[in-house]
DRENMARSE-38580 format. One record per residue (C-alpha): x, y, z negated; residue number from 0; residue in one letter. Coordinates in steps of 0.25 Angstrom, whole numbers, plus 5000, padded with zeros to 4 digits. Layout:
N
{{X,Y,Z},NUM,A}
...
// end
This chain:
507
{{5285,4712,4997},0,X}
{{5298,4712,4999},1,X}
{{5304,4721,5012},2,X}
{{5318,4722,5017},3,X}
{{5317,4736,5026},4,X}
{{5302,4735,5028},5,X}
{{5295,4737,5041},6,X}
{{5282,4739,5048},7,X}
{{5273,4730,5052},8,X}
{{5257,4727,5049},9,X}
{{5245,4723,5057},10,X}
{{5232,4728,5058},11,X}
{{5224,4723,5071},12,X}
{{5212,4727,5079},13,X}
{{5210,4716,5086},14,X}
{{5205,4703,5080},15,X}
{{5216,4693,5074},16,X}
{{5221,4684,5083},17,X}
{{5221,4670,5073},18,X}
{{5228,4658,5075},19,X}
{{5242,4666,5076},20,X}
{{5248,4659,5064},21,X}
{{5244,4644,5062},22,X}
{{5244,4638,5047},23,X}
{{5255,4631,5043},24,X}
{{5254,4619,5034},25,X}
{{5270,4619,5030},26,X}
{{5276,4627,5017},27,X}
{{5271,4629,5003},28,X}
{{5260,4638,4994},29,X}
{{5251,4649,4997},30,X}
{{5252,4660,5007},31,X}
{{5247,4672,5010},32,X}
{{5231,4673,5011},33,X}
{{5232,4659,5005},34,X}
{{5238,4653,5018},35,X}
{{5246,4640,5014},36,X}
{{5261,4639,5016},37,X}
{{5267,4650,5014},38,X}
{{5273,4653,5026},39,X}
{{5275,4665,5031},40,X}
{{5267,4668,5045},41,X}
{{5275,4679,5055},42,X}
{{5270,4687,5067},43,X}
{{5282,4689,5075},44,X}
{{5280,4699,5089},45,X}
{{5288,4693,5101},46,X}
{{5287,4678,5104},47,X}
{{5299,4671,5106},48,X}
{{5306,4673,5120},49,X}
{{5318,4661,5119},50,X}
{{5312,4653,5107},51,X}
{{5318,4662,5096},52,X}
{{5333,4659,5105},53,X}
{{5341,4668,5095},54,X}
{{5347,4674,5110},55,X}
{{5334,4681,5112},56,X}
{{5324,4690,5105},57,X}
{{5319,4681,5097},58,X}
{{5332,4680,5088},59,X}
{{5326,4689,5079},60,X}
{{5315,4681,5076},61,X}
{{5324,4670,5071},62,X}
{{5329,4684,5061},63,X}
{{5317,4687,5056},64,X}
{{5311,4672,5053},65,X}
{{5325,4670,5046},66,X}
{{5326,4658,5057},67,X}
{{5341,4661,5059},68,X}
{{5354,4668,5054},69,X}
{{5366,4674,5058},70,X}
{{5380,4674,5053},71,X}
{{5374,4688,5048},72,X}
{{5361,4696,5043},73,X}
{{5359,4710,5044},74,X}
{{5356,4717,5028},75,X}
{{5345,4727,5028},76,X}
{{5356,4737,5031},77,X}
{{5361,4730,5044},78,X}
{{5371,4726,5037},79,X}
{{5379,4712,5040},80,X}
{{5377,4702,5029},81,X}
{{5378,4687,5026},82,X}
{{5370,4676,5033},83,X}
{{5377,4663,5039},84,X}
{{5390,4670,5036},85,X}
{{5391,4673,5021},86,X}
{{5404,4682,5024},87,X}
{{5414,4687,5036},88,X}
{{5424,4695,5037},89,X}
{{5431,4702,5049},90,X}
{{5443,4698,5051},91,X}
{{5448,4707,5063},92,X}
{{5443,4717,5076},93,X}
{{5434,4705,5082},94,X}
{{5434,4693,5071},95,X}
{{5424,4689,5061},96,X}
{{5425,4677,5051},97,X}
{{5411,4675,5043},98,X}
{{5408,4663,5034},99,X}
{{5398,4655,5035},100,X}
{{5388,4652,5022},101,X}
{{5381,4638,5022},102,X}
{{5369,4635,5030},103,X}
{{5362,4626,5035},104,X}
{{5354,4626,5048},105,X}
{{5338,4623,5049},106,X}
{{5342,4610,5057},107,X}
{{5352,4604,5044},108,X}
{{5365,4607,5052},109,X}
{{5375,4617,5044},110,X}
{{5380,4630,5048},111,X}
{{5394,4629,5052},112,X}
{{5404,4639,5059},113,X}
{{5403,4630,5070},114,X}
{{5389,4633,5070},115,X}
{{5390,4647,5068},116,X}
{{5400,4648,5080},117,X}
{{5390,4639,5091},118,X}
{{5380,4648,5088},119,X}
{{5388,4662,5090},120,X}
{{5392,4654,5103},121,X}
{{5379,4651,5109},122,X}
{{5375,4665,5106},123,X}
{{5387,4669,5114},124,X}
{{5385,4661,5125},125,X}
{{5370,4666,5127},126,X}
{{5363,4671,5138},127,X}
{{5359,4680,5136},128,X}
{{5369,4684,5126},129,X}
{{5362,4690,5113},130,X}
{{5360,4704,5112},131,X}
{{5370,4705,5099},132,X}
{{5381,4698,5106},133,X}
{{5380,4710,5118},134,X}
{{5391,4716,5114},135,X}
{{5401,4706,5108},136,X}
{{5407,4693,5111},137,X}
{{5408,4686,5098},138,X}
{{5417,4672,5097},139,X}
{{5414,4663,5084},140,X}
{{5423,4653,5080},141,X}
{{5422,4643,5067},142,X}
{{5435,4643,5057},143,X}
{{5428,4631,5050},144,X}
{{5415,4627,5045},145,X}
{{5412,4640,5038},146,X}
{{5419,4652,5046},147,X}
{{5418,4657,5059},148,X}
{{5426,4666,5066},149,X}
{{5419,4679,5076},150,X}
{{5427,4684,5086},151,X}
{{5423,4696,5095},152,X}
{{5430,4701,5107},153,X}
{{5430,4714,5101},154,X}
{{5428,4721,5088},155,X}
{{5414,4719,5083},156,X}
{{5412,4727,5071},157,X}
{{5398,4722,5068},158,X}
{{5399,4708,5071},159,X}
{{5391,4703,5057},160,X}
{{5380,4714,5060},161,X}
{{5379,4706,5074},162,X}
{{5379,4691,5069},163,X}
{{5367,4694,5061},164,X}
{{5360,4695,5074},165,X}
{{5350,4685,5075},166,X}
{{5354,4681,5090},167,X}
{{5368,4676,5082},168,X}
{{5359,4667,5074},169,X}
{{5367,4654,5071},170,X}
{{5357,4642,5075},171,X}
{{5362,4627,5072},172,X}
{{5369,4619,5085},173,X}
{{5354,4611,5088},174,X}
{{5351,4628,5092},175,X}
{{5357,4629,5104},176,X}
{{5354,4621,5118},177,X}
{{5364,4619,5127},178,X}
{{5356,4626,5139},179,X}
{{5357,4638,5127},180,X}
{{5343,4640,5122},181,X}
{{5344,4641,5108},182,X}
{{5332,4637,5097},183,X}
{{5332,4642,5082},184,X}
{{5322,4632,5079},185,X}
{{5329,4626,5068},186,X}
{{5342,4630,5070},187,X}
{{5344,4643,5061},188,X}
{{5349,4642,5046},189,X}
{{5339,4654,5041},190,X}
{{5327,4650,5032},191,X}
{{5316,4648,5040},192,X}
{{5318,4638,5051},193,X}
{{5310,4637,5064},194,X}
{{5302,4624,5065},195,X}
{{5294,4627,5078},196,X}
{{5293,4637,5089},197,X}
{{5282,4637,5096},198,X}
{{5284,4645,5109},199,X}
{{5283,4659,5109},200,X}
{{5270,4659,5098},201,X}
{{5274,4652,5085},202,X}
{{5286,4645,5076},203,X}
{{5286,4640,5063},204,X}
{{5297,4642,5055},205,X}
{{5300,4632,5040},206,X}
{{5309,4637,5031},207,X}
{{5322,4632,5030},208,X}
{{5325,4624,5015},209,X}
{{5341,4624,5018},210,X}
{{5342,4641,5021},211,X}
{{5356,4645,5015},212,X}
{{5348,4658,5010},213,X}
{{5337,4650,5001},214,X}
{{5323,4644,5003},215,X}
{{5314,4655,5011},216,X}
{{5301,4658,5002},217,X}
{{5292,4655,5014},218,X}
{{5289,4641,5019},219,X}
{{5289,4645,5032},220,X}
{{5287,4655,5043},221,X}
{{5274,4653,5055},222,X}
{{5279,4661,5065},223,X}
{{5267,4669,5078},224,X}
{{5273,4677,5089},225,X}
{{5263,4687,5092},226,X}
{{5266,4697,5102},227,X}
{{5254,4706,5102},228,X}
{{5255,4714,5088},229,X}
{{5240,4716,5086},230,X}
{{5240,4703,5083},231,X}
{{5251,4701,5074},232,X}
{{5245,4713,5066},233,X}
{{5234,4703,5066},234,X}
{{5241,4693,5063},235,X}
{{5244,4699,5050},236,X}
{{5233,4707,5048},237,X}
{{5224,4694,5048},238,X}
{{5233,4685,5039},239,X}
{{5240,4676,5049},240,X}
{{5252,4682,5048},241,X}
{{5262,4686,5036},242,X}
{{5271,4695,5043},243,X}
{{5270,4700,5058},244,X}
{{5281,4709,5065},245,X}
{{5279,4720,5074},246,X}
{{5264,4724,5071},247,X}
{{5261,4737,5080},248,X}
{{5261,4750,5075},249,X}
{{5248,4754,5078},250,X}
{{5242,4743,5067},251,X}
{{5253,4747,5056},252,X}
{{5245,4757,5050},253,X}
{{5234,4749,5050},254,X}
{{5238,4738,5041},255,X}
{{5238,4735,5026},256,X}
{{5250,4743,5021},257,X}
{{5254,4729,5013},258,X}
{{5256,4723,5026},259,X}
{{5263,4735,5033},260,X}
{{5277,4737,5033},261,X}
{{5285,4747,5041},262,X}
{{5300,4749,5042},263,X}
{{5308,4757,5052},264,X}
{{5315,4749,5064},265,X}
{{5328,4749,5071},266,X}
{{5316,4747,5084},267,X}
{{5317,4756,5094},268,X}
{{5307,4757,5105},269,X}
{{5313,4762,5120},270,X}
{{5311,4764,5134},271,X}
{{5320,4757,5139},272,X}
{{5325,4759,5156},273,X}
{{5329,4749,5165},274,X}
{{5342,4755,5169},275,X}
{{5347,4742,5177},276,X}
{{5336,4742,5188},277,X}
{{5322,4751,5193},278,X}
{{5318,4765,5190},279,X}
{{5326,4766,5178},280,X}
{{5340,4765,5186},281,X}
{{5339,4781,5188},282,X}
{{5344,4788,5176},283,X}
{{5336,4801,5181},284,X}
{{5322,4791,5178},285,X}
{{5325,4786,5166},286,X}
{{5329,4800,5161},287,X}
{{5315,4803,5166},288,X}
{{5310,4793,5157},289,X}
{{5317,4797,5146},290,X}
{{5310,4810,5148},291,X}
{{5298,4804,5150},292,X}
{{5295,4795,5137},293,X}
{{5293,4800,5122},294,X}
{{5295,4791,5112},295,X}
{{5291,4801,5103},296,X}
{{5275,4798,5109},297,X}
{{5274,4784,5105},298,X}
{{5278,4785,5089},299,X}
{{5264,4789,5085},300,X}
{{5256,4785,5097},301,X}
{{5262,4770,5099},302,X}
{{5268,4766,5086},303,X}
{{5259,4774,5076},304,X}
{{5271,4782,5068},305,X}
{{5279,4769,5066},306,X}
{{5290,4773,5075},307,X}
{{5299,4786,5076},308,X}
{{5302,4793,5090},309,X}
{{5317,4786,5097},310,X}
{{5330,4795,5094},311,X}
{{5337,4784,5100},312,X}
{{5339,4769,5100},313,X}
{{5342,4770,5086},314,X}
{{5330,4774,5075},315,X}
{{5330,4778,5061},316,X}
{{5330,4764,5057},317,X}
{{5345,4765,5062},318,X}
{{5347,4775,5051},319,X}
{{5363,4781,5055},320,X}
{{5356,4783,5071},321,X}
{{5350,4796,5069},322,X}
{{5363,4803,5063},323,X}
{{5372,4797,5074},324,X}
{{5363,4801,5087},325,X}
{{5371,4805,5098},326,X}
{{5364,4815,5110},327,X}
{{5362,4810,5121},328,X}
{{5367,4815,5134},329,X}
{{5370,4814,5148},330,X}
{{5356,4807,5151},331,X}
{{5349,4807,5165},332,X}
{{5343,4820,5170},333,X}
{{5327,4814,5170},334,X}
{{5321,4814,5185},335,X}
{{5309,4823,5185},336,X}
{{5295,4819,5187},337,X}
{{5295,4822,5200},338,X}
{{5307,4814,5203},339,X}
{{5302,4802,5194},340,X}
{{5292,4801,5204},341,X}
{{5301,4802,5215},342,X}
{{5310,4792,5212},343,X}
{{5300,4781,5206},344,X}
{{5290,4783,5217},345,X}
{{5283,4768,5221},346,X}
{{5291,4763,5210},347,X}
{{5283,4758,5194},348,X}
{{5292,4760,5183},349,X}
{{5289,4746,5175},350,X}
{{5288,4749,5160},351,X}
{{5289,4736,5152},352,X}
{{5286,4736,5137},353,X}
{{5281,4722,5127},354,X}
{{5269,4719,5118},355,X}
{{5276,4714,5108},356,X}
{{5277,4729,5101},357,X}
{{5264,4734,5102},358,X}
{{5268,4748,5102},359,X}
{{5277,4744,5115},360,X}
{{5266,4745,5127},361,X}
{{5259,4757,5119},362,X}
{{5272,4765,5120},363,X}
{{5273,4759,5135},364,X}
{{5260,4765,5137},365,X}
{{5264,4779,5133},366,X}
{{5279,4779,5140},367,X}
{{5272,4774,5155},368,X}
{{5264,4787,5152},369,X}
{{5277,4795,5148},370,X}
{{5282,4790,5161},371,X}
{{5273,4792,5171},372,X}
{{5272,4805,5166},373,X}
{{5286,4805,5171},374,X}
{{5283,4802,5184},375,X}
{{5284,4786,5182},376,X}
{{5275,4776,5186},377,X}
{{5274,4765,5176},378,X}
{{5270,4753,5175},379,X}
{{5271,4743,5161},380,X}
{{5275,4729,5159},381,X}
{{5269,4725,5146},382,X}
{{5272,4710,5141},383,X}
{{5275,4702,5129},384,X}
{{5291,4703,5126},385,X}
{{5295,4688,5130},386,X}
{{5286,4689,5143},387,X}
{{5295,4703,5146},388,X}
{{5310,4700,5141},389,X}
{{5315,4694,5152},390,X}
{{5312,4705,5161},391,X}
{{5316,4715,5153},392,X}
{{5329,4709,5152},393,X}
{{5329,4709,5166},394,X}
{{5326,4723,5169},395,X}
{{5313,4720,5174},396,X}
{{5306,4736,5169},397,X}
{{5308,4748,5171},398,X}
{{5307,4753,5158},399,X}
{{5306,4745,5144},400,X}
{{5297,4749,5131},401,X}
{{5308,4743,5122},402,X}
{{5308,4741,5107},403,X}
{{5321,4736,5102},404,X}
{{5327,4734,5089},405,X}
{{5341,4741,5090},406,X}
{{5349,4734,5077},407,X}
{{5342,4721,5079},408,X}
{{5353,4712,5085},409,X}
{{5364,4717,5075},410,X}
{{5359,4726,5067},411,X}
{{5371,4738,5075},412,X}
{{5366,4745,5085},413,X}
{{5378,4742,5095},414,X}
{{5373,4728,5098},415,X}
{{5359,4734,5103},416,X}
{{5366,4744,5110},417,X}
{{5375,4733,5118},418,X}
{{5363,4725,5120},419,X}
{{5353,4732,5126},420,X}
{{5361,4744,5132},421,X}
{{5376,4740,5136},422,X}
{{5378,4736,5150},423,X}
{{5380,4718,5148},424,X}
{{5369,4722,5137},425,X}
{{5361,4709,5135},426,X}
{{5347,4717,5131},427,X}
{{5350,4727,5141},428,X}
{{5337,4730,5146},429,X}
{{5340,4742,5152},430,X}
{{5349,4738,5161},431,X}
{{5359,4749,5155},432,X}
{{5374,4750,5161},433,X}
{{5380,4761,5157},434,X}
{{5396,4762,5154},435,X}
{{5394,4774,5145},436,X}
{{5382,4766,5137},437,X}
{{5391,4754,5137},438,X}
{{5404,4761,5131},439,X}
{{5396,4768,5121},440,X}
{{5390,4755,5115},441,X}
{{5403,4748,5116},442,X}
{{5410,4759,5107},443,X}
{{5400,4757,5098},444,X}
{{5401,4740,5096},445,X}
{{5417,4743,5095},446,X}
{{5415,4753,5084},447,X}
{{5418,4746,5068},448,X}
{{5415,4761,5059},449,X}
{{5398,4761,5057},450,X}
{{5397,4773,5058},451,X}
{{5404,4777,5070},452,X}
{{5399,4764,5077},453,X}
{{5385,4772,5072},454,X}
{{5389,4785,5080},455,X}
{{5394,4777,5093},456,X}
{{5381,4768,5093},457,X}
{{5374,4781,5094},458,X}
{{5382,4787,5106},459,X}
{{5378,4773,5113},460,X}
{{5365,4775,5109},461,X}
{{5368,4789,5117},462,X}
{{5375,4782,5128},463,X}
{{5362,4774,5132},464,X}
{{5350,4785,5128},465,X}
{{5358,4792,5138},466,X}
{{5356,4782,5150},467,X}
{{5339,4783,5147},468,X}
{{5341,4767,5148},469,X}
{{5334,4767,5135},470,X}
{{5324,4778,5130},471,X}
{{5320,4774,5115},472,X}
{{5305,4777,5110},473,X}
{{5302,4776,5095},474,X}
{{5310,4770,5084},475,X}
{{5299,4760,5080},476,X}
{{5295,4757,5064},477,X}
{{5293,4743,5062},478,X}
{{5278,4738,5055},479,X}
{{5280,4724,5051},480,X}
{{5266,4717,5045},481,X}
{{5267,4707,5031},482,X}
{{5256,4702,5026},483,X}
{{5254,4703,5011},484,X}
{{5259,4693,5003},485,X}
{{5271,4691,5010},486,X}
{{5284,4695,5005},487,X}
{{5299,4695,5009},488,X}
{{5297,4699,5023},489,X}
{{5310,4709,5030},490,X}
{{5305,4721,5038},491,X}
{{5318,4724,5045},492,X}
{{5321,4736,5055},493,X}
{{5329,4729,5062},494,X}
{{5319,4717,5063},495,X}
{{5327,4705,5063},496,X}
{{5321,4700,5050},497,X}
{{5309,4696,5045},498,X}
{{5309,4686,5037},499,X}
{{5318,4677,5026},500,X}
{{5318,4669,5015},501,X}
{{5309,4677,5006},502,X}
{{5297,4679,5013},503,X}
{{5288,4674,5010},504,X}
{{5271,4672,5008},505,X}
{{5268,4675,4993},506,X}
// end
C-alpha cells in the first residue's frame, strides 16, 4: 500500500458493530473489497459537519482530505509550497505576489479565471468570522487578465504561498457563495471528487470528477459516514463497512490487525487550555496553581496507551527544528497554595469542558479533575459532541478546555496558529488571552522572512504565551489511522489535512 508519511489508525471493538453506517451504493464500476460492487471507497470521518463543510469553519479540512477543493497552493510532504490552481508565482516586492493560474474547470462546468480566483479570496476576506489563516494578514487580490492575479498584503508576508494552501482559501466557483454569505462546496471545487449530496451532519456522497485538471481519480466514488463515537468507527472498519476511518482511539490500536494499523507522529498537541477572559481563570496566581497541579506526563501511558509523548511545549517532535530552538520560560505566576485555592474558589465550580470526538479526551479529563481537586479545586465536567460545544467555547463559556489542536494545520507555519488562537483580535482565541508582550512576540515573528530565525522568534512566542499559563499543553499525540486491506493510495499525514486523492483506491 502506498503511504505518504504514514500514521496510526485501526480498530478493534468490544462492543457489537453498529450496522447500517454505510449504505451500498449502486454507482461506479468492478469489484471492491470483500467483493462489494462499485468500488468506491467507504470513509469513517470523526466530527460531523458544524456549517455544512463552509470552507470558513472547521470543516474546511474535510473538503482537503476528500480532495473536494484546492487552493492556489498545496503543502509538499515537507511543508513546502507547491503548485495547485497556480502552476507558478513570483514575488514581486515586500507585500506583492503574482501567481499564474493553470487551466481548470469547476465541478459545475464554469472555468477558473483570475476573476474567479479574486471573488473567492474576497468572500473569504469579508467573512465573519474571518478565517483562522487570515488572522494575521489583510490580503487584497486583484486579476491582471484572465490568467494572473495580483496579491497584496498590508505588510510583508513572507509565507503567503504556505498560507493559500490553507484549505479556508479554497477557490469555490461564483454558484458557492450566497449573498446572506453562507458558502456551499457542493459542487463548487475543482478537485477530483465532487460532492453530489450532503445529507446533514451524518452522510455525503461524493462522484468523481471526469474534467479534474490533475487526471481521472482511480476510485468511482467516495461514501462518506460522520461517526463521532470512535468504538464505532473502529467497528466500522473492523466489521468491513468502512475502507478507511480516522481517529480510532488509542486504546484499540493495539488490538488490530497490523495490516490495517498505521501510525505516524502528529503535529497534534493535546492542552489544557484556561479561560483567561472570564471566571476562575482571570487570577494568574490559579492558573499557575493549575499549572502545578496537572501532569501530562500521567496520561501517555494510562490514556493514550504509549501513542503519545509527554508536551515540551505547543510544538512536538513532529515539528522537528522545535526542540533545538526551545526558549526557558520565565516570569510566570507564583502558584496559589492549596490552602489559598480553596479560599479564593470557595462556592465557586470550576467547569471543565472537553469533546467525544477523541476518545482519549474525557479519559484524560477524568484524570486532570482528579489532578485538580487535589489542588484544592472543585470540578465539574462538560462533556459533549464538538458541533454541540463550539459555540460555547468560542464564547468563553468553561473554565478550562481539554483541547487537541493541530498546530501546522492552517498553513503549515506555526505563526498563523500562534496569531489564531493566542493574539489579542485572534479569531480562535479560546482562551480569551490579551497580553501585549504575547502579541509583540508573535507579530515579530509573522514579520520575520530568514527560516531559521523566524524558527528561533516562533519559539520565544511560544515562550511569551507558556508564560501566561493561558495554555498548559499535555501530550504530543501519535496519530493511528485504520485502512482496510485491499485499499491502496491512502495519505497519512501529520498535519491531517489530507487523506485522500486521485490514486486511492479499492483494489
Amino acid at each position: 500500500m502506498r503511504t505518504t508519511s504514514r500514521g496510526l489508525i485501526a480498530a478493534l471493538a468490544l462492543i457489537p458493530l453498529l450496522a447500517g453506517c454505510f449504505a451500498p451504493s449502486d454507482s461506479g464500476d468492478g469489484e471492491g473489497a470483500g467483493g462489494r460492487s462499485g468500488g468506491r471507497l467507504r470513509v469513517a470521518l470523526a466530527v460531523p459537519p458544524v456549517q455544512a463543510l463552509s470552507p470558513y469553519s472547521n470543516d474546511a479540512t474535510v473538503l482537503s482530505k476528500l480532495s473536494v477543493a484546492e487552493g492556489l497552493t498545496a503543502l509538499d510532504r515537507n511543508g513546502t509550497a507547491k503548485p495547485a490552481l497556480a502552476k507558478s508565482w513570483k514575488q514581486d516586492g515586500e507585500t506583492s505576489w503574482t501567481f499564474e493560474l493553470r487551466r481548470a474547470t469547476f465541478q459545475d462546468g464554469t472555468e477558473l479565471t483570475a476573476r474567479s480566483v479574486v471573488d473567492a479570496l474576497d468572500h473569504a476576506g469579508q467573512a465573519e468570522p474571518k478565517p483562522r489563516v487570515l488572522s494575521d494578514v489583510a490580503l487584497t487580490a486583484k486579476a491582471e487578465d484572465a490568467d494572473t492575479v495580483t496579491l497584496t498584503t498590508k505588510s510583508p508576508d513572507p509565507v503567503l504561498p504556505l498560507r493559500l494552501a490553507s484549505p479556508a482559501l479554497a477557490i469555490l466557483s461564483a454558484k458557492a457563495y450566497a449573498k446572506d454569505g453562507a458558502v456551499s462546496p457542493v459542487g463548487t471545487g475543482t478537485g477530483p471528487f465532487e460532492i453530489t449530496r450532503l445529507g446533514g451532519k451524518a452522510k455525503a456522497t461524493l462522484t468523481r470528477f471526469d474534467d479534474y485538471w490533475g487526471g481521472k481519480a482511480k476510485a468511482p466514488g467516495i461514501d462518506v459516514s460522520w461517526i463521532a463515537d470512535g468504538t464505532a468507527r473502529a467497528n466500522a472498519l473492523r466489521g468491513g463497512e468502512a475502507d478507511i476511518a480516522e481517529w480510532i482511539p488509542t486504546a484499540q490500536a493495539k488490538l488490530l490487525d497490523e495490516g490495517t494499523r498505521h501510525e505516524v507522529p502528529s503535529v497534534r498537541t493535546d492542552s489544557l487550555i484556561l479561560n483567561t477572559g472570564g471566571g476562575l481563570f482571570t487570577d494568574a496566581g490559579l492558573r499557575a496553581a493549575a499549572r502545578e497541579a496537572v501532569d501530562g506526563s500521567a496520561l501517555v501511558d494510562s490514556v493514550f496507551g504509549g501513542y503519545a509523548d509527554p508536551a515540551e511545549g505547543l510544538f512536538g517532535p513532529a515539528v522537528p527544528w522545535a526542540a533545538d530552538r526551545r526558549v526557558k520560560v520565565t516570569g510566570r505566576a507564583e502558584a496559589a497554595t492549596t490552602a489559598r485555592v480553596k479560599s479564593k474558589t470557595k462556592g465557586r465550580t470550576l467547569r471543565l469542558a472537553t469533546y467525544t470526538n477523541r476518545a482519549e479526551l474525557p479519559e484524560a479529563a477524568t484524570v486532570l479533575q482528579q489532578q485538580l481537586e487535589k489542588a484544592g479545586f472543585t470540578v465539574k465536567q462538560d462533556v459533549r459532541e464538538y458541533t454541540q460545544m463550539e459555540a460555547d467555547l468560542l464564547a468563553g463559556k468553561y473554565d478550562a478546555l481539554v483541547f487537541s489542536r493541530v498546530t501546522l494545520l492552517d498553513t503549515g507555519d506555526a505563526v498563523d496558529y500562534l496569531a489564531s488562537d493566542f493574539t489579542s483580535d485572534g479569531v480562535y482565541n479560546l482562551p480569551g488571552l490579551k497580553d501585549a508582550a504575547v502579541d509583540k512576540a508573535i507579530r515579530a515573528a509573522a514579520a520575520e522572512r530568514d527560516t531559521e530565525r523566524r524558527q528561533e522568534k516562533i519559539m520565544k512566542a511560544e515562550a511569551e504565551i507558556l508564560r501566561t499559563d493561558a495554555v498548559l499543553p499535555l501530550v504530543h499525540e501519535q496519530a493511528v489511522q485504520g485502512i482496510a486491506a485491499g485499499v491502496e493510495g491512502v495519505i497519512l499525514d501529520p498535519r491531517e489535512r489530507s487523506l485522500v486523492d486521485v490514486d486511492t483506491h479499492v483494489k
